[in-house]
N, CA, C, O and CB atoms as a CASP TS submission, in Angstrom:
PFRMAT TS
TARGET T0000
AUTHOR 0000-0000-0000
METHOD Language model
MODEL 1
PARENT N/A
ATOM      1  N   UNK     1      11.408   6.698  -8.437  1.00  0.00           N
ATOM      2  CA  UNK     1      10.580   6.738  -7.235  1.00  0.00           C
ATOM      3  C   UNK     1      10.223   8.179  -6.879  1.00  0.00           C
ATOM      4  O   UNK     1       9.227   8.461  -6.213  1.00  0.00           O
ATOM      5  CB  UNK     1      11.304   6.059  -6.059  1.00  0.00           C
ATOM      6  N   UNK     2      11.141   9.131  -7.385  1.00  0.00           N
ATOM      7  CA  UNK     2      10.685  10.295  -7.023  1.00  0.00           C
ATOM      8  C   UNK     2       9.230  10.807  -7.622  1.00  0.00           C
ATOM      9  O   UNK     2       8.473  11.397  -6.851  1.00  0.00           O
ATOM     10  CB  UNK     2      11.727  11.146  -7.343  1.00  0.00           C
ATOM     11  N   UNK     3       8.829  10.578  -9.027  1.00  0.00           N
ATOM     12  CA  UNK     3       7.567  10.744  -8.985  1.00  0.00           C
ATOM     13  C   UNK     3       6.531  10.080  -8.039  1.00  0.00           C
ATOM     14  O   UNK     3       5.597  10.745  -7.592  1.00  0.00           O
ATOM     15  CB  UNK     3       7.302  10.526 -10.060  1.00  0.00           C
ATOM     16  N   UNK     4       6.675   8.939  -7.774  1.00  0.00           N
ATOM     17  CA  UNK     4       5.708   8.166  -6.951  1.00  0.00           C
ATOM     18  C   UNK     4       5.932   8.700  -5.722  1.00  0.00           C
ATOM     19  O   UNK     4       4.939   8.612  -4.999  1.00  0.00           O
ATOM     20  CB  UNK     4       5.846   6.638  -6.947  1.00  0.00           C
ATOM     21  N   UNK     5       7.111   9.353  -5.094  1.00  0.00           N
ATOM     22  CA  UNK     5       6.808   9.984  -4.045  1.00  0.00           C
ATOM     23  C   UNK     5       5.937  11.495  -3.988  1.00  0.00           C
ATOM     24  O   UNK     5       5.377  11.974  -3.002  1.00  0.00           O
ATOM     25  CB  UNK     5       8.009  10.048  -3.533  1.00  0.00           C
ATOM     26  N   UNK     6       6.014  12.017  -5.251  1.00  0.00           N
ATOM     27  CA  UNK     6       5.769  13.393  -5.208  1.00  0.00           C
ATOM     28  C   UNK     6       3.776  13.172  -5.137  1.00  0.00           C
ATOM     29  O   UNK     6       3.040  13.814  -4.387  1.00  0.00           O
ATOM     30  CB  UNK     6       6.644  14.333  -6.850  1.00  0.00           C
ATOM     31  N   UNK     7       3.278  11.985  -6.255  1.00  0.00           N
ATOM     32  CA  UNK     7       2.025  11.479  -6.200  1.00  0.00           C
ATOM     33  C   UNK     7       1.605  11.209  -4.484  1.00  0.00           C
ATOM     34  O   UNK     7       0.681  11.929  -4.104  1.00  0.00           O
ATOM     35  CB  UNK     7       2.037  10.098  -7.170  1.00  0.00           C
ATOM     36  N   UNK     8       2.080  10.432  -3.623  1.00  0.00           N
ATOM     37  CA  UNK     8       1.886  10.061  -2.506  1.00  0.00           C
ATOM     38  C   UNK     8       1.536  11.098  -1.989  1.00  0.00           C
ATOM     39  O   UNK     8       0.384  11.250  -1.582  1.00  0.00           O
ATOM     40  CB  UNK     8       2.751   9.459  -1.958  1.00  0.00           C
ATOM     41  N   UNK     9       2.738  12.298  -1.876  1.00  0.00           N
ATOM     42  CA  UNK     9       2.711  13.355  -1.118  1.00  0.00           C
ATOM     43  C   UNK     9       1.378  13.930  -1.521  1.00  0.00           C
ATOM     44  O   UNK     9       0.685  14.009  -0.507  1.00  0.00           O
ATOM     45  CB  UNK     9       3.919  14.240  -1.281  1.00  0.00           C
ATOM     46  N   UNK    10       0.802  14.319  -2.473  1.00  0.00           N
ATOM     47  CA  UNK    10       0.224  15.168  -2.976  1.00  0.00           C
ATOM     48  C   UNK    10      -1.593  14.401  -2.515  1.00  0.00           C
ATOM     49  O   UNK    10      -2.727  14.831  -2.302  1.00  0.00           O
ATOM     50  CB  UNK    10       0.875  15.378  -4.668  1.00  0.00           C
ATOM     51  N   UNK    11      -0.846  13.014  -2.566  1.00  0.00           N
ATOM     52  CA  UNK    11      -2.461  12.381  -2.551  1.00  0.00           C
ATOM     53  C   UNK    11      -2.514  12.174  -0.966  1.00  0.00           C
ATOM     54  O   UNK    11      -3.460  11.528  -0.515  1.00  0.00           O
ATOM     55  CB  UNK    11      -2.766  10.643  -3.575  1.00  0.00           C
ATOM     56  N   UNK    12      -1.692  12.611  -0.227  1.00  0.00           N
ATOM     57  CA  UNK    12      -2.037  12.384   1.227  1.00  0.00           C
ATOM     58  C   UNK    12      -2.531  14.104   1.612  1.00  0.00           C
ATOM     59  O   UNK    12      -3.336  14.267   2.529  1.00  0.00           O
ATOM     60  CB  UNK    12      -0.457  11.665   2.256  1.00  0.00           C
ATOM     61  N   UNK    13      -2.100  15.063   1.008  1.00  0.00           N
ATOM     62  CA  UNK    13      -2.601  16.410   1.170  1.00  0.00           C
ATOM     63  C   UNK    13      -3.499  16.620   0.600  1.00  0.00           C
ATOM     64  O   UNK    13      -4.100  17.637   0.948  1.00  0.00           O
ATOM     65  CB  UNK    13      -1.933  17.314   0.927  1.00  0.00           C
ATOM     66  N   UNK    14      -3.921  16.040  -0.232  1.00  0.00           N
ATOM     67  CA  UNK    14      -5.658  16.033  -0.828  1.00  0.00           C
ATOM     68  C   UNK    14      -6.288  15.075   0.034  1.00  0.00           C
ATOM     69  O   UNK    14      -7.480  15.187  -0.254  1.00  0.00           O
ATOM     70  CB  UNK    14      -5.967  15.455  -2.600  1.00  0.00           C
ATOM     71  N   UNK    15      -6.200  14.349   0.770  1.00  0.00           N
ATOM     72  CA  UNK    15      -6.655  13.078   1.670  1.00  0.00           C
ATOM     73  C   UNK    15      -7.422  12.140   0.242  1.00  0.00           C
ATOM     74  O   UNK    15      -8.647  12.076   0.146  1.00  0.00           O
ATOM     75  CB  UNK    15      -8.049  13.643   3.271  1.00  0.00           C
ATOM     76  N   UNK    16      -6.808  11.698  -0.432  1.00  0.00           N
ATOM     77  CA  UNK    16      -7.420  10.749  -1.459  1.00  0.00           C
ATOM     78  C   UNK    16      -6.764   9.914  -1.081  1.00  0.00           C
ATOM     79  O   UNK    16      -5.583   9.730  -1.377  1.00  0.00           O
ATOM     80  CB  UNK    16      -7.414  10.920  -2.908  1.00  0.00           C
ATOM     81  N   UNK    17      -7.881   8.850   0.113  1.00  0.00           N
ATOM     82  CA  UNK    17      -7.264   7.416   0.490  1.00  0.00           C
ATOM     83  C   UNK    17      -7.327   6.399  -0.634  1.00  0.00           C
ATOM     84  O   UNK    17      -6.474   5.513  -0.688  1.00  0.00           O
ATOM     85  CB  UNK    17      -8.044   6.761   1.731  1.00  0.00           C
ATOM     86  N   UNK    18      -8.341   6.489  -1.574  1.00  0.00           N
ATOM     87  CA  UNK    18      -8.186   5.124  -2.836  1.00  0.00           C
ATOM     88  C   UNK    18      -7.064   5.824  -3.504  1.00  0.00           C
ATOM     89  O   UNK    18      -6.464   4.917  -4.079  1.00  0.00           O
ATOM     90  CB  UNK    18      -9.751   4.734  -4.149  1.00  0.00           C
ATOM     91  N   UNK    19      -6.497   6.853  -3.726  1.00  0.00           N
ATOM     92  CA  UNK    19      -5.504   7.179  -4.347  1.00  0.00           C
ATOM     93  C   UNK    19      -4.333   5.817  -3.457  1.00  0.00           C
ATOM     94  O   UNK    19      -3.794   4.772  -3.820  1.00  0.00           O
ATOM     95  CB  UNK    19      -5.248   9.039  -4.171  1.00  0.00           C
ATOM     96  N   UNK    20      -4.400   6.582  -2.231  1.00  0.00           N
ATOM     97  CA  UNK    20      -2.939   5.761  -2.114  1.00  0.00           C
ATOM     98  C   UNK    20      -3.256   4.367  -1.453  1.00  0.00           C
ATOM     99  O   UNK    20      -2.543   3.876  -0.578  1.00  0.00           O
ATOM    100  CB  UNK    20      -1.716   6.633  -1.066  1.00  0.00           C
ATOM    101  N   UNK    21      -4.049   3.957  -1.802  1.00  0.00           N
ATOM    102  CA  UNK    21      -4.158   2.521  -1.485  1.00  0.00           C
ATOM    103  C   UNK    21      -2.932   2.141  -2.973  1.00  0.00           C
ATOM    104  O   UNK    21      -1.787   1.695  -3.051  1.00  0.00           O
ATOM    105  CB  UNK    21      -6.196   1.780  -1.550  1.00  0.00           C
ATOM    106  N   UNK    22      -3.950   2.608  -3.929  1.00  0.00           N
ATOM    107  CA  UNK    22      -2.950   2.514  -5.107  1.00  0.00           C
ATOM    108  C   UNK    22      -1.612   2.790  -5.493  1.00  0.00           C
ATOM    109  O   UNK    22      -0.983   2.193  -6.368  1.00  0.00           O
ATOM    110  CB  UNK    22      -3.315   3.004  -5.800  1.00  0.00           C
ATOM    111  N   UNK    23      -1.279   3.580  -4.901  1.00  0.00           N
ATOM    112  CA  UNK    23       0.353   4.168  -4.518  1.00  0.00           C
ATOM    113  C   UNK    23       1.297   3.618  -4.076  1.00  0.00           C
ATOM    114  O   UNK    23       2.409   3.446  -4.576  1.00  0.00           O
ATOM    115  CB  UNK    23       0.496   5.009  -3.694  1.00  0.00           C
ATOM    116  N   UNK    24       0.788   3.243  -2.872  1.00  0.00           N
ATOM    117  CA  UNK    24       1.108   2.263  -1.701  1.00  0.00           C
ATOM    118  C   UNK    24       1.703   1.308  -2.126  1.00  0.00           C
ATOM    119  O   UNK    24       2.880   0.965  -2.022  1.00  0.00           O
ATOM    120  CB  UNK    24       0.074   1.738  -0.968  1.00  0.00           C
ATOM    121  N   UNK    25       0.322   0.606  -2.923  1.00  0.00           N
ATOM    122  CA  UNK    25       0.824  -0.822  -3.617  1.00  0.00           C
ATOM    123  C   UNK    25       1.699  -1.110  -4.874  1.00  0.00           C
ATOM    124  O   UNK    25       2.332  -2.116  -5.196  1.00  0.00           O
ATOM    125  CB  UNK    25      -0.292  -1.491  -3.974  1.00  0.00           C
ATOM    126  N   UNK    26       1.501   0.294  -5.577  1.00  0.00           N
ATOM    127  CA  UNK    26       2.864   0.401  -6.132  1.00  0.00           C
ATOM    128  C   UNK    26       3.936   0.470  -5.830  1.00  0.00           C
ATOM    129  O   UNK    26       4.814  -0.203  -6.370  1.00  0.00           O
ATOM    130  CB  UNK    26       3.018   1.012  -6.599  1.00  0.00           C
ATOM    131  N   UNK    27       4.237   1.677  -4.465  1.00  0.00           N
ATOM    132  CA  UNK    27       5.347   1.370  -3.939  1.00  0.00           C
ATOM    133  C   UNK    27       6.214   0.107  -3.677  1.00  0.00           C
ATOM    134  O   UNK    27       7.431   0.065  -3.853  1.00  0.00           O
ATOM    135  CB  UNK    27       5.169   1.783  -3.120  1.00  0.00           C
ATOM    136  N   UNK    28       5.505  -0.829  -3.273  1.00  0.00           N
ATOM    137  CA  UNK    28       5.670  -2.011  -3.289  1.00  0.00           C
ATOM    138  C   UNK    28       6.105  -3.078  -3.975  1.00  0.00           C
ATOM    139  O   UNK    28       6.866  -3.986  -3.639  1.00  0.00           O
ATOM    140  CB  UNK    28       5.066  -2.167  -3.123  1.00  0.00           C
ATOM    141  N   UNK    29       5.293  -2.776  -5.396  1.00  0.00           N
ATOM    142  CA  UNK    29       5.983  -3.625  -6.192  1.00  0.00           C
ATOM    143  C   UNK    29       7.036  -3.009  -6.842  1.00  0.00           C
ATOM    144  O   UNK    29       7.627  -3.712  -7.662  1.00  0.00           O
ATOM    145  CB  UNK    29       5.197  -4.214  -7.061  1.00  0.00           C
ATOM    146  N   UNK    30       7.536  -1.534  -6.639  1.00  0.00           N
ATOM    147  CA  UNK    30       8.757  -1.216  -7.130  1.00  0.00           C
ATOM    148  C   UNK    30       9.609  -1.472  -6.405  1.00  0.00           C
ATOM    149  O   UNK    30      10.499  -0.647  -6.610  1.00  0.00           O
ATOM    150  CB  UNK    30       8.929  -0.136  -7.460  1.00  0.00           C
ATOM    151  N   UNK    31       9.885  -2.122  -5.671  1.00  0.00           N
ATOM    152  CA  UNK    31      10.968  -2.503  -4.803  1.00  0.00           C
ATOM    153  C   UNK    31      11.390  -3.936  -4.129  1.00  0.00           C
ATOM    154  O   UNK    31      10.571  -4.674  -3.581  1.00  0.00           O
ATOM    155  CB  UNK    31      10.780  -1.732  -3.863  1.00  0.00           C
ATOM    156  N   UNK    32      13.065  -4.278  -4.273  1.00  0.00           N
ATOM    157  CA  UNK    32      13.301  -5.028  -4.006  1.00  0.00           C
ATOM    158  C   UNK    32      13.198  -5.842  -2.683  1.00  0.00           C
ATOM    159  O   UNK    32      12.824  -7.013  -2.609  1.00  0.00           O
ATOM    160  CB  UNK    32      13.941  -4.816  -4.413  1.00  0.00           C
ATOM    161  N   UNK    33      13.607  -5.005  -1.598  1.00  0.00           N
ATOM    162  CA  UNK    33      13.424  -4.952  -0.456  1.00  0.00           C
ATOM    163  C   UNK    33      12.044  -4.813   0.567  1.00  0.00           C
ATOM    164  O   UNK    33      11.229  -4.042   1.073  1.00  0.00           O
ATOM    165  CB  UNK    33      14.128  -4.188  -0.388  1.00  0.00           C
ATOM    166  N   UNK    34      12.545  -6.376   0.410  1.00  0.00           N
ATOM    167  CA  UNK    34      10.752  -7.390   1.526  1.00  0.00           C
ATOM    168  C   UNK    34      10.339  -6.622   2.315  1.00  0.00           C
ATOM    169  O   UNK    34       9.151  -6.312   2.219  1.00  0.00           O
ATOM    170  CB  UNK    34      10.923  -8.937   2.780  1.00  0.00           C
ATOM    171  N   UNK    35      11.473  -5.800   3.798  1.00  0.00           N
ATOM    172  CA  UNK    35      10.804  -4.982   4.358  1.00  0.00           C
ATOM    173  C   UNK    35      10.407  -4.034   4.297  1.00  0.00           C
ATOM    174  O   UNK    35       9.471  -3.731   5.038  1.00  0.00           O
ATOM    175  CB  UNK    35      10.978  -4.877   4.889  1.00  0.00           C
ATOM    176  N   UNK    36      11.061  -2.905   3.166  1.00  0.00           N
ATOM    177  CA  UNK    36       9.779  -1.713   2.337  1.00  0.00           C
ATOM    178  C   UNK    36       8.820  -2.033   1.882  1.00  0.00           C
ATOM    179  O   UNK    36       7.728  -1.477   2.007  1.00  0.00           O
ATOM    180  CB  UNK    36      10.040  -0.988   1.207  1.00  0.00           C
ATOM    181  N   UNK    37       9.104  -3.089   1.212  1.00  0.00           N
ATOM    182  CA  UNK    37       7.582  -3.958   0.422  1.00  0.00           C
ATOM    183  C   UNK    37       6.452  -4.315   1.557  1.00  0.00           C
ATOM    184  O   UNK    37       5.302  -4.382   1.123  1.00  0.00           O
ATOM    185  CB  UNK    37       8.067  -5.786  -0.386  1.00  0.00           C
ATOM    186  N   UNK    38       6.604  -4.507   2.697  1.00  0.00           N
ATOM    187  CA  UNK    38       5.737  -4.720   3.444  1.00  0.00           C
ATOM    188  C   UNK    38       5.488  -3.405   4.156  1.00  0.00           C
ATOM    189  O   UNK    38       4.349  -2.939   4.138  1.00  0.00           O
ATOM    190  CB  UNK    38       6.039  -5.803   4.178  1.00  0.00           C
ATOM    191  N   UNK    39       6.121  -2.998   4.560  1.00  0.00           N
ATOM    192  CA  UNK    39       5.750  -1.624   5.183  1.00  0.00           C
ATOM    193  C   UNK    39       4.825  -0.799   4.309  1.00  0.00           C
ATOM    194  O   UNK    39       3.806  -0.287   4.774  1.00  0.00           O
ATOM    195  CB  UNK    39       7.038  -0.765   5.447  1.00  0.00           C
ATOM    196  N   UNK    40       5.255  -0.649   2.804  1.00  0.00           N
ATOM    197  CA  UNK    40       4.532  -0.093   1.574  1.00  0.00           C
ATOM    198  C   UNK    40       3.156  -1.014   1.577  1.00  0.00           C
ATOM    199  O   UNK    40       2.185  -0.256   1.576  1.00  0.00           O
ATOM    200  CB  UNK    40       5.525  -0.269   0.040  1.00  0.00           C
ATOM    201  N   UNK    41       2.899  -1.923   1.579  1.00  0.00           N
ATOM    202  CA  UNK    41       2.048  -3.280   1.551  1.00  0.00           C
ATOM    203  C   UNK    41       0.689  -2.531   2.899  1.00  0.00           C
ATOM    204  O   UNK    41      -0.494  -2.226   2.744  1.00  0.00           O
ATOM    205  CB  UNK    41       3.353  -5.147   2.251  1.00  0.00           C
ATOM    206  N   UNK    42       1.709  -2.471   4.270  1.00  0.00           N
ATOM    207  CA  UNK    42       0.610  -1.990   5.015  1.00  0.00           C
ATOM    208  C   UNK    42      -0.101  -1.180   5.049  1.00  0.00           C
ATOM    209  O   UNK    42      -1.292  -1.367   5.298  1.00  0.00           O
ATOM    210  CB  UNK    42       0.712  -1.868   5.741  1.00  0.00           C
ATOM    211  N   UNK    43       0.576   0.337   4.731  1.00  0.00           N
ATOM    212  CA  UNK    43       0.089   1.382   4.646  1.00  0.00           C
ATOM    213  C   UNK    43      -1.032   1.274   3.205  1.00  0.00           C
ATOM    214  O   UNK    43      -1.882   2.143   3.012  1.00  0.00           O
ATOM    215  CB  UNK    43       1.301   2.387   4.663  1.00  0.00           C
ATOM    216  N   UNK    44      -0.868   0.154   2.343  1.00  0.00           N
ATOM    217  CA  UNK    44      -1.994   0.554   1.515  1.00  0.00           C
ATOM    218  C   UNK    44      -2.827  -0.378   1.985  1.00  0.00           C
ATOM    219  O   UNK    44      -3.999  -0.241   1.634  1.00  0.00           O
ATOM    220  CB  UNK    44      -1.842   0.573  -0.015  1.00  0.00           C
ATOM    221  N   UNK    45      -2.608  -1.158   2.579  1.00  0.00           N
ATOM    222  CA  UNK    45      -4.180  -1.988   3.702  1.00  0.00           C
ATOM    223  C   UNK    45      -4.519  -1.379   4.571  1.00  0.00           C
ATOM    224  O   UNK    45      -5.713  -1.080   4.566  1.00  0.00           O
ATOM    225  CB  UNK    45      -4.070  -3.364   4.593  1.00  0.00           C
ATOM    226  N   UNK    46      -3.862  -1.006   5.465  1.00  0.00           N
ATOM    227  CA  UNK    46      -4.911   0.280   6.356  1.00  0.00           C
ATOM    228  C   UNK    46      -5.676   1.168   5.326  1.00  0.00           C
ATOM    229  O   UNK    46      -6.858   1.086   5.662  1.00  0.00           O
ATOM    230  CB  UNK    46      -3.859   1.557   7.389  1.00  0.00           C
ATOM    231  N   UNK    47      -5.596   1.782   4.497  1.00  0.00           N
ATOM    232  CA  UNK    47      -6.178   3.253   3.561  1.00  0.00           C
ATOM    233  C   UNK    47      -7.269   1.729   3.112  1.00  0.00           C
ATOM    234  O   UNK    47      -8.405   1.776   3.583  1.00  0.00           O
ATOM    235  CB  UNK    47      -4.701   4.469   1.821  1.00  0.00           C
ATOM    236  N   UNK    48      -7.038   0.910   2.550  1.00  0.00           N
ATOM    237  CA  UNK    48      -7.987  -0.399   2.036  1.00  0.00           C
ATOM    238  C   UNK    48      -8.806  -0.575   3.217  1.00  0.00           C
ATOM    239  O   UNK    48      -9.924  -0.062   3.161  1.00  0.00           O
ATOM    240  CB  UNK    48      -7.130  -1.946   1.634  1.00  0.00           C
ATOM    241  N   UNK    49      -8.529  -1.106   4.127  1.00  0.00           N
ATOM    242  CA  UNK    49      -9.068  -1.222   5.158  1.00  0.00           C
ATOM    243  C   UNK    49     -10.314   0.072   5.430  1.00  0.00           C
ATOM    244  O   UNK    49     -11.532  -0.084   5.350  1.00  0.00           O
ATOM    245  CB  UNK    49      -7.904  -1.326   6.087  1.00  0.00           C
ATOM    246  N   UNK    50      -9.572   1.351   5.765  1.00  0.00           N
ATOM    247  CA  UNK    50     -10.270   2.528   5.897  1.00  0.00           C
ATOM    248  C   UNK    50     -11.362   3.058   5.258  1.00  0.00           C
ATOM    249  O   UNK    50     -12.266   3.798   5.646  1.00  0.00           O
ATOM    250  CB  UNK    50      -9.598   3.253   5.784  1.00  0.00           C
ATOM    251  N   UNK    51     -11.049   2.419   3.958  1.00  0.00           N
ATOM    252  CA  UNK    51     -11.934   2.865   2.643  1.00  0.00           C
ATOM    253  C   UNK    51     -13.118   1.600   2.471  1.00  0.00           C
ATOM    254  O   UNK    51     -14.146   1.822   1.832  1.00  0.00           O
ATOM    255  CB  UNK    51     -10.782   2.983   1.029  1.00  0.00           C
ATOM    256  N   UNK    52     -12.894   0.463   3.014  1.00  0.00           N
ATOM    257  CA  UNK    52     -13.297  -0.764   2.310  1.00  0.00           C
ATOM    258  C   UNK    52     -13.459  -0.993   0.944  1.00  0.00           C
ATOM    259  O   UNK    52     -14.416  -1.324   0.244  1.00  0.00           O
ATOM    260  CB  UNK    52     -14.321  -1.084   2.710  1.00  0.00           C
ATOM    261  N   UNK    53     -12.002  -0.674   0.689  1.00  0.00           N
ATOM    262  CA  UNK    53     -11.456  -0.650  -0.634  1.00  0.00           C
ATOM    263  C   UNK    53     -11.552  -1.896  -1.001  1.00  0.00           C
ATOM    264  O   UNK    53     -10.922  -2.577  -0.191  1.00  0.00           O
ATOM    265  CB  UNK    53     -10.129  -0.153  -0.792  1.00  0.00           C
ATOM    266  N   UNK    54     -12.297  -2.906  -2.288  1.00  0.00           N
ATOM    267  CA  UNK    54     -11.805  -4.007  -2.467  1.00  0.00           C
ATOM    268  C   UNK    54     -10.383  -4.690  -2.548  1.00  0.00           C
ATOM    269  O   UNK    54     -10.334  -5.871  -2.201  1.00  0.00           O
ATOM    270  CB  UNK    54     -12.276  -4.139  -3.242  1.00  0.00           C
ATOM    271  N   UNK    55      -9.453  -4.199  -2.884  1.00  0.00           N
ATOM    272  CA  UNK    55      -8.596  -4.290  -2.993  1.00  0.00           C
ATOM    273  C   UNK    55      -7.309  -4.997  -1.241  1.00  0.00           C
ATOM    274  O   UNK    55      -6.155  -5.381  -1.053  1.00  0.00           O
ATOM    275  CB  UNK    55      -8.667  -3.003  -3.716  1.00  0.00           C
ATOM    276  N   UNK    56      -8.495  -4.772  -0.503  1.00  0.00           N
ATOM    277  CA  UNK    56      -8.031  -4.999   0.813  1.00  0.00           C
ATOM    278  C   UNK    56      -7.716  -6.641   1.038  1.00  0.00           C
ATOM    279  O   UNK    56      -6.839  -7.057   1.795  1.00  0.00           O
ATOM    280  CB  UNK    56      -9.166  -4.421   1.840  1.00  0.00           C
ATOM    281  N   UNK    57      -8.522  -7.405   0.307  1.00  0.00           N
ATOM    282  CA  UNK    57      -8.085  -9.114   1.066  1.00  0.00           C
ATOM    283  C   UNK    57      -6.899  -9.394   0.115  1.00  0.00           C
ATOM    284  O   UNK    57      -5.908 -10.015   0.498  1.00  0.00           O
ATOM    285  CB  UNK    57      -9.549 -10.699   0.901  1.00  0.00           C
ATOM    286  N   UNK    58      -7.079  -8.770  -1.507  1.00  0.00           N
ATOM    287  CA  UNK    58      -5.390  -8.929  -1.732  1.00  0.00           C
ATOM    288  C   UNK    58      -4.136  -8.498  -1.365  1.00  0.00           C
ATOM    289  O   UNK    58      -3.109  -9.128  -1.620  1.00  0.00           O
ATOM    290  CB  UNK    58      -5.131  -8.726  -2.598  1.00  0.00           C
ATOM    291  N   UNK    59      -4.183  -7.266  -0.674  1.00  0.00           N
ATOM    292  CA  UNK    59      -2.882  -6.702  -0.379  1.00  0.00           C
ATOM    293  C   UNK    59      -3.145  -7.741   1.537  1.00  0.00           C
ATOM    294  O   UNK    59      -2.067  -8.104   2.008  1.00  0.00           O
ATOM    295  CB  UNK    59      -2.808  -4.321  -0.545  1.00  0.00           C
ATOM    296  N   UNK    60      -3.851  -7.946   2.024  1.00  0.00           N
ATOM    297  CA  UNK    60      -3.915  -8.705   3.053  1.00  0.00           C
ATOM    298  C   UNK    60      -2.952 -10.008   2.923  1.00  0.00           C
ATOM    299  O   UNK    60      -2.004 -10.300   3.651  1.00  0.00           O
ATOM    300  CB  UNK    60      -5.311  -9.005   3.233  1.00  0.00           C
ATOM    301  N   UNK    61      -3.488 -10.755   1.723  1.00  0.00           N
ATOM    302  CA  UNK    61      -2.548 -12.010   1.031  1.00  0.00           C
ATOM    303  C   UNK    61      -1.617 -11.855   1.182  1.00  0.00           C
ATOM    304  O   UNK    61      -0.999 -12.556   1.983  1.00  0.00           O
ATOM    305  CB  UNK    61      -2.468 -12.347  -0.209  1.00  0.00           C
ATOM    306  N   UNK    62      -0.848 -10.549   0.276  1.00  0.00           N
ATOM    307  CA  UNK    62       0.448 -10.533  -0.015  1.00  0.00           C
ATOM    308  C   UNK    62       0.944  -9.980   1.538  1.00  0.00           C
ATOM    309  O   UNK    62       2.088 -10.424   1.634  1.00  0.00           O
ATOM    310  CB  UNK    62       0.807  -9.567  -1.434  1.00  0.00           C
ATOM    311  N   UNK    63       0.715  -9.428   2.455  1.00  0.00           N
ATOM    312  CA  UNK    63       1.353  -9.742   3.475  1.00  0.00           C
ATOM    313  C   UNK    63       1.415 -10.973   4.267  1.00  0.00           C
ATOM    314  O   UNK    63       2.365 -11.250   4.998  1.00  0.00           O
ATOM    315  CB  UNK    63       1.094  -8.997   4.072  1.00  0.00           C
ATOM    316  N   UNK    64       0.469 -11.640   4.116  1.00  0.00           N
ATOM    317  CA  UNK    64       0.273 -13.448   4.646  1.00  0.00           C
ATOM    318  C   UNK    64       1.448 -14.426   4.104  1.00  0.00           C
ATOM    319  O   UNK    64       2.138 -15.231   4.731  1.00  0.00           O
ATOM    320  CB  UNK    64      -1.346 -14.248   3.889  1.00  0.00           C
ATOM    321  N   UNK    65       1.442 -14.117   2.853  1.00  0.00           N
ATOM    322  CA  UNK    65       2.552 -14.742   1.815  1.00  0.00           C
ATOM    323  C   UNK    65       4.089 -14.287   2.173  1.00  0.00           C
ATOM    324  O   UNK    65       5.134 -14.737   1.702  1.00  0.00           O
ATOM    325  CB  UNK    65       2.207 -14.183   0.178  1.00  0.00           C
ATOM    326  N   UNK    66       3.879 -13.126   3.275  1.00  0.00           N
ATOM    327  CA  UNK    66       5.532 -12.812   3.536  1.00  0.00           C
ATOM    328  C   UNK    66       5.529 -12.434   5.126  1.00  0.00           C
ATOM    329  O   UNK    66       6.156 -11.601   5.781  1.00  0.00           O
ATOM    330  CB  UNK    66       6.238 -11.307   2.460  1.00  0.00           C
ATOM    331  N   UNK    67       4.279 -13.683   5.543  1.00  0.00           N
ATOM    332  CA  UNK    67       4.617 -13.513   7.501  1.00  0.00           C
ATOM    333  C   UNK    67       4.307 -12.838   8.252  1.00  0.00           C
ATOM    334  O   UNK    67       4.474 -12.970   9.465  1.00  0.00           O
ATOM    335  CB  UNK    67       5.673 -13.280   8.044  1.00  0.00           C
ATOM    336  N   UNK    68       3.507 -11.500   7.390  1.00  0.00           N
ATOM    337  CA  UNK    68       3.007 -10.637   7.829  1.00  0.00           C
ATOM    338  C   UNK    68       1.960 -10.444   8.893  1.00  0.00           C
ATOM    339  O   UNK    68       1.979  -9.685   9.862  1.00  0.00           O
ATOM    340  CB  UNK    68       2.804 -10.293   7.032  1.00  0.00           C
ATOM    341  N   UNK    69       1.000 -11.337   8.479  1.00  0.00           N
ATOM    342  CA  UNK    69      -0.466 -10.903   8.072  1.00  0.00           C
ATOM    343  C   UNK    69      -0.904 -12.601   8.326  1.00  0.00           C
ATOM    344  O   UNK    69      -0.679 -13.427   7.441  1.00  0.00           O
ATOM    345  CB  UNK    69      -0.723 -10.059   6.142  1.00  0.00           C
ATOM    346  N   UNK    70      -1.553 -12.991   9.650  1.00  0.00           N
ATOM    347  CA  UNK    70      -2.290 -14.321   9.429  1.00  0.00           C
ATOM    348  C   UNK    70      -3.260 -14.366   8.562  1.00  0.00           C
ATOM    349  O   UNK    70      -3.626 -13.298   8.070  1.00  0.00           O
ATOM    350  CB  UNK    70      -2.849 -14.805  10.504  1.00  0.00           C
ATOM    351  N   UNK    71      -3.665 -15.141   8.316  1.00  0.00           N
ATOM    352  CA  UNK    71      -4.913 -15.657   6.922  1.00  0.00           C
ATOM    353  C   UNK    71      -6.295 -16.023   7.950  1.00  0.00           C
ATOM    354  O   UNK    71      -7.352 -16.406   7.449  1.00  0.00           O
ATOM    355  CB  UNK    71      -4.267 -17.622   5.725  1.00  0.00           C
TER
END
């Protein structure tokens, strides 16, 4: 995780929001734990959101799918 943190860092000081939409959602699936996974989950739907990143009604899902996020 430490690389993926050092990427994050670096892509939030360059402000490359499609970067970490992508990040984000990696974060996410590297981890076991539902509530990092969602917290990781949000922060790359807001930057999705922000960007009107396509990528936004799936990471939307996967918070719906864990209570998050109404449909």
């Amino acid at each position: 995780m430490t690389d993926l943190n050092a990427q994050l860092l670096a892509a939030h000081a360059a402000g490359d929001h499609l970067a970490l939409v992508a990040l984000y959602a990696q974060a996410a699936d590297g981890t076991a734990d539902v509530d990092a996974a969602c917290f990781f989950l949000t922060q790359a739907y807001v930057f999705a959101l922000e960007q009107d990143a396509p990528q936004g009604a799936a990471l939307r899902a996967r918070l719906a799918a864990e209570g998050r996020e109404p449909l």
